[in-house]
DSSP file (Angstrom, degrees, kcal/mol; ACC not computed):
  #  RESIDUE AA STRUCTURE BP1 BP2  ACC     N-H-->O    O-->H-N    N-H-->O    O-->H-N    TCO  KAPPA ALPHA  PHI   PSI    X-CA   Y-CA   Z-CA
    1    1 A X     >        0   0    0      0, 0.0     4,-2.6     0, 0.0     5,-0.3   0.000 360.0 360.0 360.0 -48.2  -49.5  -27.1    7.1
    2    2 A X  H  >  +     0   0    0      1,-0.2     4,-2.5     2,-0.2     5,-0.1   0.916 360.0  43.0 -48.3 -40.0  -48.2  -24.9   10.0
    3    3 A X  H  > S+     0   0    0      1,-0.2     4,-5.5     2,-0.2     5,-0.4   0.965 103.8  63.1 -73.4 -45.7  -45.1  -26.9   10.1
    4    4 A X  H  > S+     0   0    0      2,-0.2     4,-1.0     1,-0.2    -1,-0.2   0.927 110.2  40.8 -29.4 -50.1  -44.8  -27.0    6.4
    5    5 A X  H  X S+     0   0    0     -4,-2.6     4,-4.3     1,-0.3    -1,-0.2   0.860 107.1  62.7 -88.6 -20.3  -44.4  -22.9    6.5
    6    6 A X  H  X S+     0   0    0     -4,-2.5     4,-1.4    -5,-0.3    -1,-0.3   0.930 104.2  46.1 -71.9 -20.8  -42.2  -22.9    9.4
    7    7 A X  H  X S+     0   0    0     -4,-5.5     4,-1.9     2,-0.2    -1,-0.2   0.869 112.3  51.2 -82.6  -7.1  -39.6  -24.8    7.7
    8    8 A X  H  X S+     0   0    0     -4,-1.0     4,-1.9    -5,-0.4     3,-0.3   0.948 112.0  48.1 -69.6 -43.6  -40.0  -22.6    4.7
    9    9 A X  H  X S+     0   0    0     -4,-4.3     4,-1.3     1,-0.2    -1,-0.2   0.797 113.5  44.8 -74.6 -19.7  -39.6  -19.8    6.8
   10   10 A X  H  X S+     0   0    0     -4,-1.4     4,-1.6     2,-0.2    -1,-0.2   0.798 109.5  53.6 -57.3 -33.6  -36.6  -21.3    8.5
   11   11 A X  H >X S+     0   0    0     -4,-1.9     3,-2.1    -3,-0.3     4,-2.1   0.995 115.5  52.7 -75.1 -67.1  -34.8  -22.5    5.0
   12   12 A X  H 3X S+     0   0    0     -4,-1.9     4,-2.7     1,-0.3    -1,-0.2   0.602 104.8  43.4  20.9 -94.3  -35.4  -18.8    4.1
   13   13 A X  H 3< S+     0   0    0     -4,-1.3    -1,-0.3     2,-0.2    -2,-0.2   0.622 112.0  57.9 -70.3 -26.8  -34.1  -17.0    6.7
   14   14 A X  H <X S+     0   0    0     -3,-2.1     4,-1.4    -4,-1.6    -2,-0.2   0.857 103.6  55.8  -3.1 -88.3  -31.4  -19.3    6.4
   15   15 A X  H  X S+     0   0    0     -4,-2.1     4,-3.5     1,-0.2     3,-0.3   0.888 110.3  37.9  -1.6 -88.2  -30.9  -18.2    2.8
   16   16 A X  H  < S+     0   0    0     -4,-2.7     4,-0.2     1,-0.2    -1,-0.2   0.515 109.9  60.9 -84.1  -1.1  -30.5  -14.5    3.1
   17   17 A X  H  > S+     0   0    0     -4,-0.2     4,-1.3    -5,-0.2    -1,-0.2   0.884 114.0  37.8 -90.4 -25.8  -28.3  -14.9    6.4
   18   18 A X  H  X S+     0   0    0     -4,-1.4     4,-1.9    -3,-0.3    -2,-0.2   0.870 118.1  52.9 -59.6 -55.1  -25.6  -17.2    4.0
   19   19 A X  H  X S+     0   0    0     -4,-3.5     4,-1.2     1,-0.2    -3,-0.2   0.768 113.1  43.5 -66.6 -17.9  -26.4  -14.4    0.9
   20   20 A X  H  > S+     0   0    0     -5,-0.2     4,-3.1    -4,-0.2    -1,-0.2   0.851 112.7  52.6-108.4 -37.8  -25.5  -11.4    3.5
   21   21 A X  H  X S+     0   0    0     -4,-1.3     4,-1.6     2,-0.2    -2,-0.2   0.942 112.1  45.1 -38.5 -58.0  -22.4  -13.2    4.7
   22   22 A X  H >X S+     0   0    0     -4,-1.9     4,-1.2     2,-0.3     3,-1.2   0.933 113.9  44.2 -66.3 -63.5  -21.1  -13.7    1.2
   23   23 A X  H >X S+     0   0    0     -4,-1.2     3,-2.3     1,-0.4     4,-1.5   0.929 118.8  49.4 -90.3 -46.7  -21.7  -10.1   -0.2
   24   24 A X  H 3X S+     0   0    0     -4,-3.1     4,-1.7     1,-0.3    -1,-0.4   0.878 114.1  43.9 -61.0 -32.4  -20.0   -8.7    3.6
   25   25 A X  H <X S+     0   0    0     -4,-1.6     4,-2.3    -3,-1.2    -1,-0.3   0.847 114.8  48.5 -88.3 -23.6  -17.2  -10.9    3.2
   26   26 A X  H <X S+     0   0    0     -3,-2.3     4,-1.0    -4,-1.2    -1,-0.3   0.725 113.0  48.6 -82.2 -16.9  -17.0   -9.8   -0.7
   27   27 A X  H >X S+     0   0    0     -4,-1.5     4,-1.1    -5,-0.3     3,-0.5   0.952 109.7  54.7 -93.8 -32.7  -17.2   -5.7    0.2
   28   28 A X  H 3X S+     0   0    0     -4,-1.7     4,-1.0     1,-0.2    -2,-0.2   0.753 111.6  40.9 -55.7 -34.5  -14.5   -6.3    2.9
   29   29 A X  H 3X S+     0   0    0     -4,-2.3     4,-1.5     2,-0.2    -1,-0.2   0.669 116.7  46.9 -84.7  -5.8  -12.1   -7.8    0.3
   30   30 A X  H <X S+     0   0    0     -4,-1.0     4,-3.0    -3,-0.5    -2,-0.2   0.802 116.6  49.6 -91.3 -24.2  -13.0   -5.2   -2.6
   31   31 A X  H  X S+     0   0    0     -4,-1.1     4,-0.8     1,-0.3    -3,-0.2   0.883 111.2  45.9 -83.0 -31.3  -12.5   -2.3    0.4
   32   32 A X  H >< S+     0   0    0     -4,-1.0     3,-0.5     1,-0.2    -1,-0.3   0.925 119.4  41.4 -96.2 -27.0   -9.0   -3.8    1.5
   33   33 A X  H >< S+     0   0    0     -4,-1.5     3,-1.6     1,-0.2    -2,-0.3   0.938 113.8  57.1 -50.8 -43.4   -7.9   -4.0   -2.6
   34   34 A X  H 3< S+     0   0    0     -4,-3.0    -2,-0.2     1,-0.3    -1,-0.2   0.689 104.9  52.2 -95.2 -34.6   -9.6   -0.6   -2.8
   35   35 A X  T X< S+     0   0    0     -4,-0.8     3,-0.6    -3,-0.5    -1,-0.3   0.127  72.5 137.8 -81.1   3.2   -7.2    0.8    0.0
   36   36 A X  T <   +     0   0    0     -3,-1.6    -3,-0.0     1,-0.2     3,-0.0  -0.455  69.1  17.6 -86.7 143.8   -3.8    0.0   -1.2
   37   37 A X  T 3  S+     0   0    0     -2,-0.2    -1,-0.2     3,-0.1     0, 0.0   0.912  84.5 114.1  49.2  66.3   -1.1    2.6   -0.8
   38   38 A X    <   +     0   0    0     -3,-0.6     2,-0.4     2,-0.1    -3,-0.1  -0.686  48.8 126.4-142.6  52.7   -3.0    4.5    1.7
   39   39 A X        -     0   0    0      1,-0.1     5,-0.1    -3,-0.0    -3,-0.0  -0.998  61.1-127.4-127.6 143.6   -0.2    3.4    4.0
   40   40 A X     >  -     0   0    0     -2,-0.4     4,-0.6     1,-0.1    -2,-0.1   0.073  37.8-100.7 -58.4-173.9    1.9    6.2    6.2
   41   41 A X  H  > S+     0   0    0      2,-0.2     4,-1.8     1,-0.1     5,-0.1   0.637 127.2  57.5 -86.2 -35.9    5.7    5.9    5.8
   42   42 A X  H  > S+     0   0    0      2,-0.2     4,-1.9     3,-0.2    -1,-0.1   0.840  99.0  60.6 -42.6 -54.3    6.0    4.2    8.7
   43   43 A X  H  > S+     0   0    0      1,-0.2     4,-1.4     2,-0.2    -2,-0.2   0.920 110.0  45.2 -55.6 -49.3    3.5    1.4    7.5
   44   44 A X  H  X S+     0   0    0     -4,-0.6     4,-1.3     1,-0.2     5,-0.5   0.944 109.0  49.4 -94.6 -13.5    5.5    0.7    5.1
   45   45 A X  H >X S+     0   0    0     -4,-1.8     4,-2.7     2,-0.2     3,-0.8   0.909 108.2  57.0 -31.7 -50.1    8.8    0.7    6.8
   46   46 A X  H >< S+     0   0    0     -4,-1.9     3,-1.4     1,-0.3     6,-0.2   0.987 112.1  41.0 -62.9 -83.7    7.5   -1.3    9.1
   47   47 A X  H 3< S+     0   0    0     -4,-1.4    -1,-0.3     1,-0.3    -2,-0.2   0.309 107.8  56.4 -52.1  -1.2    6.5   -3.9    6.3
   48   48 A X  H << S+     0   0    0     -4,-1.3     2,-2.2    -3,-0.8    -1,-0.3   0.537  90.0  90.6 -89.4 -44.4    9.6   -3.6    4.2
   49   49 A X    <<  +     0   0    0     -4,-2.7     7,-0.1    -3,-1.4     5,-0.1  -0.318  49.0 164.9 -75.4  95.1   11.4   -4.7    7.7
   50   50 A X  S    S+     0   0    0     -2,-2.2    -1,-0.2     1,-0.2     6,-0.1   0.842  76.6  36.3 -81.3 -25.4   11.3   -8.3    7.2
   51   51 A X  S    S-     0   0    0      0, 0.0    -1,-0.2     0, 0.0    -2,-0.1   0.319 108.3-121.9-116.3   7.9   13.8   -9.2    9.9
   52   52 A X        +     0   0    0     -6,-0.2    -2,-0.1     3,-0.1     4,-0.1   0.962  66.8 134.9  67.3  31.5   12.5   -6.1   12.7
   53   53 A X  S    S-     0   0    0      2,-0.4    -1,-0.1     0, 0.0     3,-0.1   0.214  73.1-106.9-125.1  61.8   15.4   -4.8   12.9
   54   54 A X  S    S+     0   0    0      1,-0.3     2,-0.2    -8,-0.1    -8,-0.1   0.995  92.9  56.0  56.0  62.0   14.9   -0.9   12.7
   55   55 A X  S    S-     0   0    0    -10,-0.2     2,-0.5    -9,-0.1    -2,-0.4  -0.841  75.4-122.5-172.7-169.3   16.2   -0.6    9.3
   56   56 A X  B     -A   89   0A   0     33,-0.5    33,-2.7    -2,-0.2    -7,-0.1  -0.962  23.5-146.5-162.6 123.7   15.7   -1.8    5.9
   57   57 A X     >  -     0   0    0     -2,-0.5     4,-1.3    31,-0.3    29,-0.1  -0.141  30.9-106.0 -87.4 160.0   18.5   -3.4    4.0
   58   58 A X  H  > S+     0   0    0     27,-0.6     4,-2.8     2,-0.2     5,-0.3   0.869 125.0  59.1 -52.2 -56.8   19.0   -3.2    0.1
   59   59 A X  H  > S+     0   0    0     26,-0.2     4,-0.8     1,-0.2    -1,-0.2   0.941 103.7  46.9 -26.7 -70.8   17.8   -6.6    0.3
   60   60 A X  H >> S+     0   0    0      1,-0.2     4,-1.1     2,-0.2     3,-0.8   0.882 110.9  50.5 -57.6 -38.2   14.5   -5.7    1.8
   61   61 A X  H >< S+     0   0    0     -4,-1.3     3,-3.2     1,-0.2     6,-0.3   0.975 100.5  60.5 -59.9 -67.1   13.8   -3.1   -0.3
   62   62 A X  H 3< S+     0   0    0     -4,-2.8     8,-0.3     1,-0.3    -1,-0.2   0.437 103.7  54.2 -12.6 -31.0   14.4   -5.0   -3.2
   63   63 A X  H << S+     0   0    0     -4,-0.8    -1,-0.3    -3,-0.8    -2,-0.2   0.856  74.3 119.6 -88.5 -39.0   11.6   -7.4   -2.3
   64   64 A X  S X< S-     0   0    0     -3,-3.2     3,-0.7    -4,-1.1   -16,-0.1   0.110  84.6-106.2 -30.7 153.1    9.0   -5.0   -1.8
   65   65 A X  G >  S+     0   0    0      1,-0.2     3,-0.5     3,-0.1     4,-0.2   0.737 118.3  56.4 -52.3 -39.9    6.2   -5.7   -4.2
   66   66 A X  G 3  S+     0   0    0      1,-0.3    -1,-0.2     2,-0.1     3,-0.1   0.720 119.1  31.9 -58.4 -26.2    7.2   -2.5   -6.6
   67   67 A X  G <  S+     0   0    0     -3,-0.7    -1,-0.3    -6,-0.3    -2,-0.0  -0.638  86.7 118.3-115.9  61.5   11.0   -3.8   -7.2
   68   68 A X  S <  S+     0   0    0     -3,-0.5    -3,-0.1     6,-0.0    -2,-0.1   0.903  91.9  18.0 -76.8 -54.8   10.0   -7.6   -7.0
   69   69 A X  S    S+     0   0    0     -4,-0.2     2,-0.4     1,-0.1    -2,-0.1   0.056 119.1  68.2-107.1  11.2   11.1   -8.2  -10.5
   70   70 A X        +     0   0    0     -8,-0.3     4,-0.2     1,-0.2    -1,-0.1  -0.822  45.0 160.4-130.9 103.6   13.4   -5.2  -11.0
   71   71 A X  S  > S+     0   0    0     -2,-0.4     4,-1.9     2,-0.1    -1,-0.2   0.832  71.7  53.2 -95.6 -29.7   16.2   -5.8   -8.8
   72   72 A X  H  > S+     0   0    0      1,-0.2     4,-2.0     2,-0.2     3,-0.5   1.000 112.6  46.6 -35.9 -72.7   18.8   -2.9  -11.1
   73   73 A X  H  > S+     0   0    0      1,-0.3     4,-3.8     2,-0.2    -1,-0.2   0.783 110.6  48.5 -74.3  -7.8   16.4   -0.7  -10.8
   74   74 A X  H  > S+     0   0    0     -4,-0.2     4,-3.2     1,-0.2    -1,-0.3   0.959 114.3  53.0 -67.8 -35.9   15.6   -1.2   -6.5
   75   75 A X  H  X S+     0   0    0     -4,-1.9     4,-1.6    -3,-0.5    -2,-0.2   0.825 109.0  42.6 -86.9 -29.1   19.1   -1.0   -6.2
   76   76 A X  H  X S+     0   0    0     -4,-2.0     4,-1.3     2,-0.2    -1,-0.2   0.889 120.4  44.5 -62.8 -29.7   19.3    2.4   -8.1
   77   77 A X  H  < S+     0   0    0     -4,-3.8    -2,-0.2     2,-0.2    -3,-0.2   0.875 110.6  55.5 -34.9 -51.0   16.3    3.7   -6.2
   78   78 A X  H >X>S+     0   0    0     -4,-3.2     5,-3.1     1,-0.3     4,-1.9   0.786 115.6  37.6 -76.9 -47.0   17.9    2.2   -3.0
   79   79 A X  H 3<5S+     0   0    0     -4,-1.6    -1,-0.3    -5,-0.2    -2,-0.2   0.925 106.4  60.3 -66.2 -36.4   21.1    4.4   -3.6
   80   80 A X  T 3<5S+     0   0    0     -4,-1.3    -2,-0.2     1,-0.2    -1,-0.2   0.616 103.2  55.4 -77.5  -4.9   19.4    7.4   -4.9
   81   81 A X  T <45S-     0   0    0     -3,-0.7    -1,-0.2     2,-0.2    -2,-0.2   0.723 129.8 -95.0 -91.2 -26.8   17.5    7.4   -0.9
   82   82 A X  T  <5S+     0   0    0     -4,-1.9     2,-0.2     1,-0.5    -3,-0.2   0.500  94.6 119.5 126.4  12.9   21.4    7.4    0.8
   83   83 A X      < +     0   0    0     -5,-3.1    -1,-0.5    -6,-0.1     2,-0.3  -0.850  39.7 177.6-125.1-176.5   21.3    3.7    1.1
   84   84 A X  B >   -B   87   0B   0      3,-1.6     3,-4.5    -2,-0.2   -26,-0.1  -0.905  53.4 -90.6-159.7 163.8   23.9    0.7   -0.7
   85   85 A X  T 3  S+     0   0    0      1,-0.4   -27,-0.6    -2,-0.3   -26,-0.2   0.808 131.8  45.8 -74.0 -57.7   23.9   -3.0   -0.2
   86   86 A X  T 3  S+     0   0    0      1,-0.1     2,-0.7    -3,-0.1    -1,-0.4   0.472 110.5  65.8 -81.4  -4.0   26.4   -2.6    2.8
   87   87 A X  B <   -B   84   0B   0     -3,-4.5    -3,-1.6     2,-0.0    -1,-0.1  -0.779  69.9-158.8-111.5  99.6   24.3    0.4    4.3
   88   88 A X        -     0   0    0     -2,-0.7     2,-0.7    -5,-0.2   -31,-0.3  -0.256  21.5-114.5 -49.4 165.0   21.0   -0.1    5.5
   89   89 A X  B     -A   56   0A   0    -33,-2.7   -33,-0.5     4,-0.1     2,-0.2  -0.852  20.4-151.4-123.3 101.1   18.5    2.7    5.9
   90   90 A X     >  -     0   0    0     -2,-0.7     4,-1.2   -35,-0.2     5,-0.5  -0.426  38.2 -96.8 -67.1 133.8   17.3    3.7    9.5
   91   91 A X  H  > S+     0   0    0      2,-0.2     4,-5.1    -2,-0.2     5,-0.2   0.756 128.7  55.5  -3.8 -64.5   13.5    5.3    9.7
   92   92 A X  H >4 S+     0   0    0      2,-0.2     3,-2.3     1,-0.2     4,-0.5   0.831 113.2  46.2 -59.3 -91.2   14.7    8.7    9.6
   93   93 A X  H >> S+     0   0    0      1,-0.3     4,-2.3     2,-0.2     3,-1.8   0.563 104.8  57.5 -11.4 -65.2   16.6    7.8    6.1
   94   94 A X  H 3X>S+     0   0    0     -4,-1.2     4,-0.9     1,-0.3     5,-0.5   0.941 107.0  42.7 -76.3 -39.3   14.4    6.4    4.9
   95   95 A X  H <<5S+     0   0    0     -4,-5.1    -1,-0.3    -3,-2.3    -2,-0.2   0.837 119.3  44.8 -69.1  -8.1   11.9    9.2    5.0
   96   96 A X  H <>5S+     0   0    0     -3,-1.8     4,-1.0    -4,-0.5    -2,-0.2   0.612 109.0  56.4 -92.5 -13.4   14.4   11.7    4.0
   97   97 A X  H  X5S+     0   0    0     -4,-2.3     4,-1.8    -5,-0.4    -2,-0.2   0.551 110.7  53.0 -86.0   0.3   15.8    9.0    1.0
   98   98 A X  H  X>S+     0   0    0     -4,-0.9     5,-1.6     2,-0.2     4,-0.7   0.588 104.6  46.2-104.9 -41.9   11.9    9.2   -0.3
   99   99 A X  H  4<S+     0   0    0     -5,-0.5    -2,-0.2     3,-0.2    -3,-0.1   0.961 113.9  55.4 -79.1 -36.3   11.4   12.8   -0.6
  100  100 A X  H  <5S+     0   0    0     -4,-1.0    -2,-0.2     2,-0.1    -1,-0.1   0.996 119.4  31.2 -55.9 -66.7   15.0   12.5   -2.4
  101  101 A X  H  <5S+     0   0    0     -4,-1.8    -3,-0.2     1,-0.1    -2,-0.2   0.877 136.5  25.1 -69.2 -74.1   13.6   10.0   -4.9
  102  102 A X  T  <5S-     0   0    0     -4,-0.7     2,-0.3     1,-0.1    -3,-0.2   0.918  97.4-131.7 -58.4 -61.8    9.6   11.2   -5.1
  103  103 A X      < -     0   0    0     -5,-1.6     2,-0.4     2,-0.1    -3,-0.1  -0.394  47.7 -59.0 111.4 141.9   10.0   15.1   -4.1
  104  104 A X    >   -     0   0    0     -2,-0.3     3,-1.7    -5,-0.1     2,-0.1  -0.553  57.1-130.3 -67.5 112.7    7.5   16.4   -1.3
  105  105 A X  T 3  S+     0   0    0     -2,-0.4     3,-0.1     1,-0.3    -1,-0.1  -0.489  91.5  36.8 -90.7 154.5    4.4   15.9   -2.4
  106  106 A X  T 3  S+     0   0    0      1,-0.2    -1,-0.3    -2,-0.1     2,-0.2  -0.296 100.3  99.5 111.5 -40.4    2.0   19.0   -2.1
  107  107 A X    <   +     0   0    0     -3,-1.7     2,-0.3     2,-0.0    -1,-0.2  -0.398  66.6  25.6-111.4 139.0    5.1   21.3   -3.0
  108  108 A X  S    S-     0   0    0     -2,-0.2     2,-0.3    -3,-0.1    -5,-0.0  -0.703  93.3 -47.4 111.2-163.3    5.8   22.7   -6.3
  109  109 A X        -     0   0    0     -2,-0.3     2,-0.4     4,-0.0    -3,-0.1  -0.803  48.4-120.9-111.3 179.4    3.8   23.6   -9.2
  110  110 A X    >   -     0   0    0     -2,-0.3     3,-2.5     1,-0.1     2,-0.1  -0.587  39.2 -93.5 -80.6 142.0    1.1   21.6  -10.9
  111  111 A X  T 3  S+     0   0    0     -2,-0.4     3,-0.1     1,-0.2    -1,-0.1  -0.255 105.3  17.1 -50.9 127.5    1.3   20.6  -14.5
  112  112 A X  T 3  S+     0   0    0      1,-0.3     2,-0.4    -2,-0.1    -1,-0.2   0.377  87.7 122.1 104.2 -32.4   -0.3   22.8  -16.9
  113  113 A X    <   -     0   0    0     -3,-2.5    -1,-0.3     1,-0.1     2,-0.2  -0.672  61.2-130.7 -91.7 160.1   -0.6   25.8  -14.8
  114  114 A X        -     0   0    0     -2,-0.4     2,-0.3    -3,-0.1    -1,-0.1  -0.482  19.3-125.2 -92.4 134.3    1.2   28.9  -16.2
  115  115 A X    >   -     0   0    0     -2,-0.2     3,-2.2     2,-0.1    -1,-0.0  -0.711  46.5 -84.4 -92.5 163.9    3.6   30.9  -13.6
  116  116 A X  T 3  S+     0   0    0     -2,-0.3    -1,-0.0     1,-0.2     0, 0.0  -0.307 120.6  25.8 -65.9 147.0    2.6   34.7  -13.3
  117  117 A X  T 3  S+     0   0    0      1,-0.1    -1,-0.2    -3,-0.0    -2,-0.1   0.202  85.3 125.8  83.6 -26.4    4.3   36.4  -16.1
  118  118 A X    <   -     0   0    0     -3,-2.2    -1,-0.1     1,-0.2    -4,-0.1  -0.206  49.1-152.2 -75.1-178.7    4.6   33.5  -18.4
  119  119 A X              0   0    0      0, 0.0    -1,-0.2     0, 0.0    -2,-0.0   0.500 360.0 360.0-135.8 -31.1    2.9   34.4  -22.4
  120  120 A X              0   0    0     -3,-0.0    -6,-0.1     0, 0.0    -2,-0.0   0.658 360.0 360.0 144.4 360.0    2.3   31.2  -22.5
């Protein structure tokens, strides 16, 4: 009988150490979906530079996941940061060709709010 419940209690424990694997492995993949574009400018430089070498080609850009299937429109983004298929875009470019296309985020007003003075 003793043995009987030690294997129950082994099969068990067993059990819920397989059931707690599964759910960690399942909260780490929702957490790393959950995180996406919560990367610096750098992070993505870095990942847009498929060949490492401190800059990022029309090409590269163009691949990024956002332009995958719009190559027109990477390549009007890509000009409208300072850069053209024969120029590639060094760090510093590229963070100043980003605030060109996007605008500085924080800065300006919000939608909706009324400027002082306005009627309205």
């Amino acid at each position: 009988m003793l043995r009987f419940l030690s294997r129950i209690l082994v099969v068990t424990v067993a059990c819920l150490v397989a059931a707690n694997v599964g759910f960690g492995a399942e909260k780490d993949k929702k957490k790393k979906e959950g995180e996406r574009g919560k990367f610096s400018v750098e992070d993505m430089f870095k990942r847009l530079d498929a060949n490492k070498d401190g800059k990022v080609s029309c090409e590269e850009f163009a691949a990024s996941p956002r332009y995958k299937d719009k190559k027109d429109d990477a390549m009007k983004a890509f000009e409208k940061m300072g850069g053209s298929k024969e120029k590639a875009l060094t760090l510093e470019e590229f963070k100043a060709g980003l605030k060109k296309l996007f605008g500085e985020r924080g800065k300006g007003e919000k939608k909706g709010k009324k400027k002082e003075g306005d009627s309205k």
